[in-house]
C-alpha positions in Angstrom: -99.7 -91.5 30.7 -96.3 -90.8 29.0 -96.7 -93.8 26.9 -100.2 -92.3 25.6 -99.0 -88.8 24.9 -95.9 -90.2 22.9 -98.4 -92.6 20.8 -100.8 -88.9 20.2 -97.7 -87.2 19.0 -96.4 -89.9 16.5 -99.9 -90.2 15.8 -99.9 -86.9 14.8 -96.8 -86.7 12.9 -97.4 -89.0 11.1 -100.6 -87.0 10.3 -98.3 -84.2 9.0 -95.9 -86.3 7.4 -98.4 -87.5 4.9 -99.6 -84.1 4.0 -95.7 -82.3 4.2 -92.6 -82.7 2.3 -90.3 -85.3 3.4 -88.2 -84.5 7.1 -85.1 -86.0 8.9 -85.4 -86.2 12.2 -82.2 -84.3 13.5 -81.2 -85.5 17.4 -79.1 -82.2 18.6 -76.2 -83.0 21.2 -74.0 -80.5 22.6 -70.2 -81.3 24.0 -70.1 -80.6 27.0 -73.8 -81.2 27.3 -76.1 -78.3 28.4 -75.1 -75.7 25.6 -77.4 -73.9 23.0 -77.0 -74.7 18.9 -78.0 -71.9 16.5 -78.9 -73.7 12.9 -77.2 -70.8 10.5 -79.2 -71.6 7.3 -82.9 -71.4 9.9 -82.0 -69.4 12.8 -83.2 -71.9 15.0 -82.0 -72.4 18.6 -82.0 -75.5 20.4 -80.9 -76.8 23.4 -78.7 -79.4 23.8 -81.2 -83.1 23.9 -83.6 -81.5 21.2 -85.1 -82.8 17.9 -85.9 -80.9 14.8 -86.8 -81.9 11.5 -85.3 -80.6 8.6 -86.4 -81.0 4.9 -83.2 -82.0 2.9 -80.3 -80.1 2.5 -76.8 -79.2 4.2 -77.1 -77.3 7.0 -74.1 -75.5 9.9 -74.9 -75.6 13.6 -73.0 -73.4 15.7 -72.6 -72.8 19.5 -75.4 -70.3 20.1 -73.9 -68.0 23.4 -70.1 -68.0 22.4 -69.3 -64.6 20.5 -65.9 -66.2 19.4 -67.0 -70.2 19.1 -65.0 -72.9 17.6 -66.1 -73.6 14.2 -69.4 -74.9 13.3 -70.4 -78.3 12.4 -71.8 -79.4 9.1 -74.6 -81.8 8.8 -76.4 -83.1 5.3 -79.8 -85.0 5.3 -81.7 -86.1 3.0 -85.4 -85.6 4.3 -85.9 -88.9 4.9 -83.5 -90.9 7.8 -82.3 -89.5 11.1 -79.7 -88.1 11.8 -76.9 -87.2 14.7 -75.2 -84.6 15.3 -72.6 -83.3 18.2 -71.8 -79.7 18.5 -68.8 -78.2 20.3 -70.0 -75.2 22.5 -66.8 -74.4 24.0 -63.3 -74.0 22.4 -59.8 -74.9 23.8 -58.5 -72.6 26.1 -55.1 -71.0 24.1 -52.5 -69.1 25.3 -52.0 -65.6 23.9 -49.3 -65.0 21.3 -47.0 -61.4 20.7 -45.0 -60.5 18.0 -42.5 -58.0 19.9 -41.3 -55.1 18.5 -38.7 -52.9 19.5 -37.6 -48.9 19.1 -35.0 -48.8 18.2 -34.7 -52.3 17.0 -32.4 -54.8 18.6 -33.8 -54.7 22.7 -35.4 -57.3 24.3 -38.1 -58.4 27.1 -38.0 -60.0 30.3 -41.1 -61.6 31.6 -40.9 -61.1 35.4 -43.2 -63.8 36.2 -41.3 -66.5 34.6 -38.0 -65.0 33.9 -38.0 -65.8 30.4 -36.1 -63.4 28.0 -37.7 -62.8 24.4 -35.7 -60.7 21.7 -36.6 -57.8 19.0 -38.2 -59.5 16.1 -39.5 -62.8 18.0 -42.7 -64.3 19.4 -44.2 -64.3 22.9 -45.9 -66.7 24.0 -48.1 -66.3 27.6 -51.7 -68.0 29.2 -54.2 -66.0 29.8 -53.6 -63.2 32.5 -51.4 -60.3 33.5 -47.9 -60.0 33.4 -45.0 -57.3 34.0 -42.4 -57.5 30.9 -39.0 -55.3 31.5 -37.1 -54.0 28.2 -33.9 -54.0 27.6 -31.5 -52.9 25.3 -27.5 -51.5 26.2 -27.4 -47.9 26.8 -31.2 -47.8 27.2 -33.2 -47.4 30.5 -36.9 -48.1 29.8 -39.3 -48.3 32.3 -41.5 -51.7 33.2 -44.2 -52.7 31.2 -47.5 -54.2 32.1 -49.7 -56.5 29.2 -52.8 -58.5 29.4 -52.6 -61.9 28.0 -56.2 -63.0 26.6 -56.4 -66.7 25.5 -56.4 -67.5 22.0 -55.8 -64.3 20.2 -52.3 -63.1 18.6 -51.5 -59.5 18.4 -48.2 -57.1 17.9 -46.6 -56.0 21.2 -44.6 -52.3 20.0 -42.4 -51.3 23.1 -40.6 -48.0 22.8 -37.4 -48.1 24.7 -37.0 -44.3 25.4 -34.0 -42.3 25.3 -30.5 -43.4 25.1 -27.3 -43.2 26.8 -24.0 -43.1 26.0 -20.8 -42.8 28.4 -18.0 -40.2 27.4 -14.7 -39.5 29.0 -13.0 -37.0 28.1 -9.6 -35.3 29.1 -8.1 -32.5 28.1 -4.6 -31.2 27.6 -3.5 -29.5 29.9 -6.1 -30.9 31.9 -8.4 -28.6 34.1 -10.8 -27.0 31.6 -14.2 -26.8 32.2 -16.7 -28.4 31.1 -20.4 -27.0 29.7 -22.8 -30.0 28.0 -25.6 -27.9 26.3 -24.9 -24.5 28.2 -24.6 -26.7 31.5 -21.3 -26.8 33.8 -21.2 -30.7 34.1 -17.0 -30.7 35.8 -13.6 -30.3 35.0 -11.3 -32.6 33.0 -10.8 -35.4 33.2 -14.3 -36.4 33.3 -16.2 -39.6 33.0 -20.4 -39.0 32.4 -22.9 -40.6 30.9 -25.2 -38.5 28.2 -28.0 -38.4 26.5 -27.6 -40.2 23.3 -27.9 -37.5 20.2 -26.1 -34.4 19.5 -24.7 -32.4 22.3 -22.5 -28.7 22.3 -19.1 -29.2 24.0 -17.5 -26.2 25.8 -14.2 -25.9 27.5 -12.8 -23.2 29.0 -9.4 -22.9 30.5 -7.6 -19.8 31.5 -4.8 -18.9 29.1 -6.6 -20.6 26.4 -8.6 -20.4 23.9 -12.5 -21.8 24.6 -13.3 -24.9 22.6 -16.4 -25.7 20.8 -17.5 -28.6 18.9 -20.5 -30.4 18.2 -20.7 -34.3 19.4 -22.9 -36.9 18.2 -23.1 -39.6 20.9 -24.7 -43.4 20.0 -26.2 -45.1 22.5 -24.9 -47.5 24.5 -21.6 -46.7 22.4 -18.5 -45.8 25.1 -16.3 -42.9 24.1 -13.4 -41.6 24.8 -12.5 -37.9 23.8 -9.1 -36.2 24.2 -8.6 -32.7 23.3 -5.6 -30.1 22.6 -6.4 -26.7 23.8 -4.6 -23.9 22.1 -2.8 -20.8 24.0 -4.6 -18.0 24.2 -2.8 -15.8 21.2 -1.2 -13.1 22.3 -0.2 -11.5 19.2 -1.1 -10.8 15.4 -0.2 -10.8 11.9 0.3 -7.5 10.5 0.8 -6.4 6.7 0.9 -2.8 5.7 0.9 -0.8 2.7 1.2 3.3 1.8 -0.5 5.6 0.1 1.1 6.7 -2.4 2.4 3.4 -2.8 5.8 2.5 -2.5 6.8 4.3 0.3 9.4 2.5 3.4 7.3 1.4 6.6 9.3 2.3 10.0 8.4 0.5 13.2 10.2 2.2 16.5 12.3 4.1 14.2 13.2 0.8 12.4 13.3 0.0 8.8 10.8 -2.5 8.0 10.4 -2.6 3.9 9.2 -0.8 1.4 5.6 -1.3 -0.8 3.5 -4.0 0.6 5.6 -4.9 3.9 4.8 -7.7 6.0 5.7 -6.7 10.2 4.8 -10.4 11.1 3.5 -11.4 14.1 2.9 -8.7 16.5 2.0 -8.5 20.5 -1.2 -7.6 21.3 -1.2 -3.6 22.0 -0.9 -0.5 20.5 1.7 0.7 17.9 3.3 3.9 16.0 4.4 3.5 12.8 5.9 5.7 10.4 6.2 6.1 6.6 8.4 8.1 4.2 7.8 8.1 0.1 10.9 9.6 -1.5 9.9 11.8 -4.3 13.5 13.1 -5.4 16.6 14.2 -3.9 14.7 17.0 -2.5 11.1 15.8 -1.4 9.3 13.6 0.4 6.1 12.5 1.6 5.9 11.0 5.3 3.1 10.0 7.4 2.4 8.6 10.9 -0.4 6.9 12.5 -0.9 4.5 15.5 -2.9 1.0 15.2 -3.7 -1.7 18.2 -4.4 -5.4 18.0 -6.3 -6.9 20.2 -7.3 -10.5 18.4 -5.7 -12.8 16.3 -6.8 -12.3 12.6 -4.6 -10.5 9.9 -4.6 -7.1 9.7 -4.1 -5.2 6.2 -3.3 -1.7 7.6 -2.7 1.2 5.1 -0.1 4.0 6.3 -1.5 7.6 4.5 1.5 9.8 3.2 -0.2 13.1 3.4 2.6 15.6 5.5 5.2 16.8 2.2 8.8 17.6 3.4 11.7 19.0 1.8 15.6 18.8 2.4 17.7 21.6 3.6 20.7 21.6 5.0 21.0 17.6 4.6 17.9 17.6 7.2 13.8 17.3 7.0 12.3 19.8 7.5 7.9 20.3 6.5 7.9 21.9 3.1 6.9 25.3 4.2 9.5 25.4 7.1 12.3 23.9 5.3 11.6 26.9 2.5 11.5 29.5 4.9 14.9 28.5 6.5 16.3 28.2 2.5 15.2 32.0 2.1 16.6 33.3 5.1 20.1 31.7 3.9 19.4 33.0 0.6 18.8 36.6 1.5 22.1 36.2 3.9 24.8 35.2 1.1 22.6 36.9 -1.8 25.1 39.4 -3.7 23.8 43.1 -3.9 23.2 43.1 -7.5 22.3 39.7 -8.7 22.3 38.9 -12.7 20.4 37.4 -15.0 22.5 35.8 -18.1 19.5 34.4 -20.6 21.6 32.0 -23.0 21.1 31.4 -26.5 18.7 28.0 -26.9 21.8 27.1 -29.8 23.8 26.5 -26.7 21.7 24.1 -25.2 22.9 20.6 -27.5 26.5 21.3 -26.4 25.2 22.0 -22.6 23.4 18.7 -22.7 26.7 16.7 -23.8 28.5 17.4 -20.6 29.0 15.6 -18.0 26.2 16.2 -15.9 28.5 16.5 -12.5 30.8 18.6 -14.7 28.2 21.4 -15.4 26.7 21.1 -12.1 30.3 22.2 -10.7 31.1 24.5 -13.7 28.1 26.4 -13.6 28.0 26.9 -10.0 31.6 28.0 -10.0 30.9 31.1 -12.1 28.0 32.3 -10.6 27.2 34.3 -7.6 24.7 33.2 -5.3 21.4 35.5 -6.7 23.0 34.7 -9.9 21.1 33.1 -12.2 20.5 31.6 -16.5 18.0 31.3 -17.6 17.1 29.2 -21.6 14.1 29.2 -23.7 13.7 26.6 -26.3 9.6 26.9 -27.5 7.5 26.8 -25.2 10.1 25.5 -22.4 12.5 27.9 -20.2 14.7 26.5 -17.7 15.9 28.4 -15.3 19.1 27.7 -12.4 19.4 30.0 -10.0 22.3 29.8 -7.8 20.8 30.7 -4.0 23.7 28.9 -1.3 27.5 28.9 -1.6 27.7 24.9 -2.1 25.9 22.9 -4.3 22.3 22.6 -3.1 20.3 20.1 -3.9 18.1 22.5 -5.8 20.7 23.9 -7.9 21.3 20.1 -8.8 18.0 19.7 -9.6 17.7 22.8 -12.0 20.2 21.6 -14.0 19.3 18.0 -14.2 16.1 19.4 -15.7 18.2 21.9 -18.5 19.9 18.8 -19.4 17.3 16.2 -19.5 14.7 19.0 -21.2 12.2 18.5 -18.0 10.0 20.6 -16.4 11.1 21.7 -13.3 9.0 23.6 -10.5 10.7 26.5 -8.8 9.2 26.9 -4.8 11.0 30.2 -4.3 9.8 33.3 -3.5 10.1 35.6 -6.7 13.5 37.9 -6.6 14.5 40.6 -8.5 17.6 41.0 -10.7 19.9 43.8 -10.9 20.8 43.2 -15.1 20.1 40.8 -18.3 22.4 40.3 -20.5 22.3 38.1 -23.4 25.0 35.9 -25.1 25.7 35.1 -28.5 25.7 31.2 -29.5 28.7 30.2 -30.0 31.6 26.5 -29.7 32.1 27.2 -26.2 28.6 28.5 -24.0 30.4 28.6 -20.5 33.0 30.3 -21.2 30.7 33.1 -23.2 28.3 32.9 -19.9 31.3 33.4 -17.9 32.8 36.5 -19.4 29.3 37.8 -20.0 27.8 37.8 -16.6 31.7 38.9 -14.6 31.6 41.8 -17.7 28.3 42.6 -16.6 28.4 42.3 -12.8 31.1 45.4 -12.4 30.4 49.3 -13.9 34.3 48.6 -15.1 36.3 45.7 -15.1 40.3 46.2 -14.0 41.0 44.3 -17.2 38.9 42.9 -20.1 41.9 42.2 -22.9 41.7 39.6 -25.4 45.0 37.3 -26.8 46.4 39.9 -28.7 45.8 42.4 -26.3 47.8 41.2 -23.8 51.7 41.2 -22.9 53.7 38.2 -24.1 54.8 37.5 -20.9 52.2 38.4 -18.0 50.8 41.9 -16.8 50.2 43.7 -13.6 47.0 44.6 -11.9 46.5 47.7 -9.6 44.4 47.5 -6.8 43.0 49.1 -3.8 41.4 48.3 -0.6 38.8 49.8 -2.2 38.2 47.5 -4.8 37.3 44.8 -2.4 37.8 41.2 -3.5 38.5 40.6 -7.1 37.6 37.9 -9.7 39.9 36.8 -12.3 38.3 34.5 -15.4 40.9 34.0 -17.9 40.4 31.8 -21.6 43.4 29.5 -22.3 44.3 26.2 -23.4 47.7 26.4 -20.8 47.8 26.4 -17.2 48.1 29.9 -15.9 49.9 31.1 -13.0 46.4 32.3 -11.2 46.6 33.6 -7.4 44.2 32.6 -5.3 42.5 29.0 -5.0 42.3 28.8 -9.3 39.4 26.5 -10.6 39.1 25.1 -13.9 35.4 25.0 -14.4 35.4 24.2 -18.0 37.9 23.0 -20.7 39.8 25.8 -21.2 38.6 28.1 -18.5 39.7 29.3 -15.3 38.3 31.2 -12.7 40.1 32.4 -9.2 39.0 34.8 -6.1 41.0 36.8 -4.2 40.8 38.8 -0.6 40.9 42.2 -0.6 44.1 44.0 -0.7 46.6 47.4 -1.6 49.4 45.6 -3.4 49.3 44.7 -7.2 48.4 41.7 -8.5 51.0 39.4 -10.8 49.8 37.7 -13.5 52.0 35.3 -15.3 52.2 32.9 -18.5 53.9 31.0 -20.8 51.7 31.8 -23.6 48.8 35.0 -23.0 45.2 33.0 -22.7 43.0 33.8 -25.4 40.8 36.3 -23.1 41.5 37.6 -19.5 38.8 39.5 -17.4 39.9 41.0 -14.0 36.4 42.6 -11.9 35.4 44.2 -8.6 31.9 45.0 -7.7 33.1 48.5 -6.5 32.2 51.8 -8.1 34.5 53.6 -10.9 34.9 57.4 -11.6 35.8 56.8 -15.0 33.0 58.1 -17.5 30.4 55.4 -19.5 30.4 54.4 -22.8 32.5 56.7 -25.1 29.7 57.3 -28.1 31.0 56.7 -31.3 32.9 59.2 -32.9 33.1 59.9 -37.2 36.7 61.7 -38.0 38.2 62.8 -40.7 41.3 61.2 -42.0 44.2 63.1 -39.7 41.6 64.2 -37.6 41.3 63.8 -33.9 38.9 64.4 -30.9 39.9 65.5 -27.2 38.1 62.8 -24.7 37.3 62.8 -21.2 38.1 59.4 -19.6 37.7 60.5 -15.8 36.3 63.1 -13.9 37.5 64.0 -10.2 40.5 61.5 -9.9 43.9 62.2 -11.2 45.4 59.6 -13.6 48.8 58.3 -12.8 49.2 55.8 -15.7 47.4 55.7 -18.8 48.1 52.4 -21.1 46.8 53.2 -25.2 45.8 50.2 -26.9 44.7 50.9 -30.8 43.8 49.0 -33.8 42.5 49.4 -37.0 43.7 50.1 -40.6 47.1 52.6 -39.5 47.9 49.8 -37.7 48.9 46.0 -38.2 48.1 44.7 -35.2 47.4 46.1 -31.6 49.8 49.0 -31.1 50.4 49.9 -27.3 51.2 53.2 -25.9 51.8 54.0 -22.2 51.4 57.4 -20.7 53.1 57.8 -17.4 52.6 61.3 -15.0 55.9 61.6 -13.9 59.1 63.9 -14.7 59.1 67.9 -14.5 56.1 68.5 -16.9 54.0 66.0 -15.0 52.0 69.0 -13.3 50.9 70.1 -16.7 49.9 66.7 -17.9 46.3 66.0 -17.3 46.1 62.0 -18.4 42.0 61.9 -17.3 41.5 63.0 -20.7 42.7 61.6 -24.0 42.4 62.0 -28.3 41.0 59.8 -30.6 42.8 60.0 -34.1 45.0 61.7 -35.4 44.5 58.7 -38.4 45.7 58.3 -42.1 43.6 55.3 -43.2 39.7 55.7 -43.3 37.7 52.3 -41.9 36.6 51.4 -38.1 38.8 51.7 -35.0 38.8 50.8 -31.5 40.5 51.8 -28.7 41.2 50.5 -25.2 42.8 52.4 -22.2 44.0 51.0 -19.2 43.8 53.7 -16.5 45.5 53.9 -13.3 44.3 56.3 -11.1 44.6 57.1 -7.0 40.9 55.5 -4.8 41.0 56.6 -1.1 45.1 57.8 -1.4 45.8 53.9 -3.1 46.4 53.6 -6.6 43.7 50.8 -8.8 43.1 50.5 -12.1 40.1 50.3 -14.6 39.5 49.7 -18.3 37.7 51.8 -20.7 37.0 51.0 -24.5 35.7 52.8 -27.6 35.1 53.0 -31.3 35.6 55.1 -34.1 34.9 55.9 -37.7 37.6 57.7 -39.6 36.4 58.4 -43.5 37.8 59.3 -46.3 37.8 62.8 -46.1 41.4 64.8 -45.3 41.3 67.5 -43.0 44.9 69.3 -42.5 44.7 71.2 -38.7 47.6 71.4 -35.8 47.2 71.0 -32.3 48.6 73.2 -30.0 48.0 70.3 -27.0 50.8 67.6 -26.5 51.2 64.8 -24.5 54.4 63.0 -23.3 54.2 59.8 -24.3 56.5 56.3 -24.2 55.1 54.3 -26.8 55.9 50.7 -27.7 54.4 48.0 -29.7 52.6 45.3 -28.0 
């Protein structure tokens, strides 16, 4: 039966064969035997044992139920003659390949199961199945991984080691600090811990110290060792200090620290009073105090306000409005009863300004009274120096450094009234004209006002009373005079001396007279004012009254003019048997022969309080060139003598 259905089939293919294009029988094997095979170029499947015919032509059969199949096989025929062909259906079982990657680079793997250890950057190599692989890598802990190996396929194995670690000890010196890592306590030095690898914030704090902070960047696996200083706690600061006004001297506790920009160093931490004084001249100041603390260490640049003005009195410090307060109650306590005011001529002031400045500080000072004062206008500029205190002030010295230098000065005293002004005439020698002028001024009569060739060759006598009070002598002279007293030479030339009240005449004796000699009390004097002028006739004379309500005991004439050639001296005394009739308060001008201007000077002696004193009286005259002829029935009994 088989052999008669395989003679019908080749009967019939044969048949075809002469009616179709030419076919090679293909016989289709499969290794191992029972697979499929999928022609690629037909899409036909066949089983492994089958037949197909296939016109000519190259042709790929491939494992049929294998997704991934081992490559197909190619098979040319040429239409006409059989053909073979076997067709792999399964592949080779291969193991599965890594390429092992690390982060960060450098770790490596350990395959549990067979203990084998690959590195970063090399291949693994397993059979099929699962497998637990532990990382590695020095101050890394990574956890365990778990792969599955599929045969025959190769892929990238990327295993990410986690986070790092890194082992620090660190000490400290002195040791004990504690430690914070991030904001958290982690011990006290010394220290061994293992971090984190990155950046971390390092605190230590000791007691006594200062904290420390610092930033640390840790590698991992890396070991380090950190030792670190602490610094004491500071317990003081640098201070530097400067005034306003600048230039003034700084005073710590009452000590002298500098002056302008003054460095105090390093100061303890607390609070501190300082004090500051600006000198402005002999006589002002500027101080100021204020209190500053320091708590932290960091410069301080401090600034000390001079804002309180002082002023000197006494040789002490006193605030400005106290220390002129104290100055006026002096003043008003050795101020003379009727102070002066001498105004100087401004010629004076070049031959002022040449002296010595310590000289006419002493000179000037020496002839005034304290209330006394001079006072020079040059344009628009007056100086003024006002004696107000027995010594020296340091005002006084002051006004007169300003007359000499031609400066401005600023007078803080209360306004004061003066009792006279009197002017001087310019002239080779100004003190001794402001001398004579204000002691002239000062008394209603001087004892004794004579110039040269006025005086006695040989000295004179003064008469004085308890009344008179204390007296002042100035005298003009190139010699040194025999002065009672304390005599000063203020000037070149001229003398001044004070003496006490007394009853018994004064001496005055020289070699040679001094060119001018003024004798003054401050005490009253009955003898009349200015004689006016009188105009006479040639052999004329006039009956004057010299005193009223005091009886005259002495009555010294001094004349001059044409009738006579120099000074001519007569001395009236109230003594003998007529002396009751004489009446010496009163006295005639003339009789003269020669017309032309005449003065005349009396020296009057007179009793003050039951004590005999003396005063001076002067006057001038005109006799002209008419004669009048007349007699006088009034006599006087006179000794007269030439000077």
């Amino acid at each position: 039966m088989r052999h008669l259905l395989t003679s019908l089939l080749l009967a019939l293919v044969v048949s075809l064969t002469a009616c179709a294009p030419p076919l090679s029988l293909v016989h289709v094997r499969t290794d191992p035997p029972g697979g499929k095979v999928r022609i690629d170029e037909t899409g036909a499947l066949l089983e492994d044992g089958a037949q197909i015919g296939l016109e000519r032509g190259t042709y790929h059969f491939s494992p049929a139920d294998m997704p991934v199949g081992p490559d197909s096989v190619t098979l040319a025929v040429n239409g006409s003659d059989e053909a073979h062909v076997l067709v792999p259906t399964q592949r080779e079982i291969l193991p599965g390949r890594f390429n092992l990657r690390t982060q960060p680079p450098g770790g490596s793997v350990l395959v549990l199961e067979t203990q084998r250890t690959v590195a970063d950057g090399e291949q693994l190599t397993l059979a099929p199945g699962r497998y637990r692989l532990q990382p590695a890598l020095k101050g890394y802990r990574p956890a365990e991984v778990v792969i599955d190996v599929l045969a025959n396929r190769e892929e990238e194995l990327f295993i990410d080691l986690g986070t790092g670690y890194a082992q620090l000890t660190l000490t400290t010196s002195p040791p004990g600090a504690n430690l914070l890592v991030d904001g958290q306590a982690r011990g006290v030095t010394p220290i061994e811990l293992e971090l984190e690898s990155g950046t971390h914030q390092i605190d230590l704090e000791l007691n006594g110290f200062l904290p420390h902070r610092r930033q640390l960047k840790l590698a991992a696996g890396v070991e380090q060792t950190l030792d670190i200083s602490l610094q004491p706690e500071p317990t003081s600061a640098l201070v530097h200090m400067t005034t306003n006004p600048p230039g003034g001297q700084v005073f710590l506790a009452n000590r002298p620290m500098g002056q302008g920009k003054v460095n105090l160093g390093r100061l303890p931490f607390g609070t501190y009073s300082v004090r500051g004084v600006k000198t402005l001249n002999d006589l002002q100041r500027l101080v100021g105090e204020m209190s500053f603390t320091l708590k932290e260490d960091r410069p301080y640049q401090l600034t000390l306000p001079l804002t309180q003005p002082q002023r000197q009195f006494a040789g002490q410090w006193y605030p400005e409005a106290q220390a002129l307060q104290r100055e006026q109650r002096r003043y008003q306590s050795q101020r003379v009863a009727r102070p002066l005011l001498v105004e100087l001529n401004s010629a004076d002031l070049q031959t002022l300004r040449a002296a010595e400045s310590e000289a006419l500080v002493n000179a000037l000072h020496g002839l005034l009274r304290v209330g006394d004062r001079i006072q020079v206008t040059q344009a628009d500029k007056t100086w003024l120096v006002w004696k107000r205190h027995l010594q020296p002030s340091p005002e006084f010295k002051a006004m007169v450094a300003a007359l000499v230098a031609g400066n401005r000065y600023s007078l803080p005293f209360a306004a004061d009234t003066v009792e006279k002004v009197v002017s001087t005439l310019p002239g080779t020698q100004p003190l001794t004209e402001l001398a004579f002028a204000l002691h002239r001024a000062r008394a209603q009569r001087a004892l004794l006002d004579l110039a040269q060739p006025q005086l006695a060759a040989i000295g004179t006598k003064i008469q004085r009373s308890l009344a008179d009070g204390p007296l002042t002598i100035i005298a003009a002279s190139d010699s040194e005079l025999s002065l009672p007293g304390s005599p000063r030479q203020l000037a070149k030339g001229l003398w001044l001396t004070e003496i006490a009240a007394a009853d018994d005449p004064v001496e005055l004796n020289w070699a040679a007279p001094p060119q001018h000699l003024l004798v003054v009390s401050d005490s009253g004097s009955p003898l009349v004012g200015q004689l006016p002028g009188a105009l006479l006739l040639a052999f004329e004379k006039q009956i004057v009254a010299l005193a009223e309500g005091v009886k005259v005991q002495h009555l010294v004439r001094l004349s001059n003019g044409p009738d006579y050639p120099a000074w001519h001296r007569q001395e009236f005394v109230l003594e003998g048997p007529l002396a009751g009739q004489l009446d010496l308060s009163r006295d005639e001008l003339g009789p003269n022969e020669h017309f032309g201007d005449y003065q005349r000077i009396w020296l009057i002696t007179y009793q003050n309080q039951g004590q005999l004193t003396q005063r001076q009286l002067a006057g001038r005259y005109q006799v002209v060139k008419e004669k009048k002829e007349f007699g006088s029935d009034k006599f006087l009994r006179r000794n007269s003598s030439a000077p």
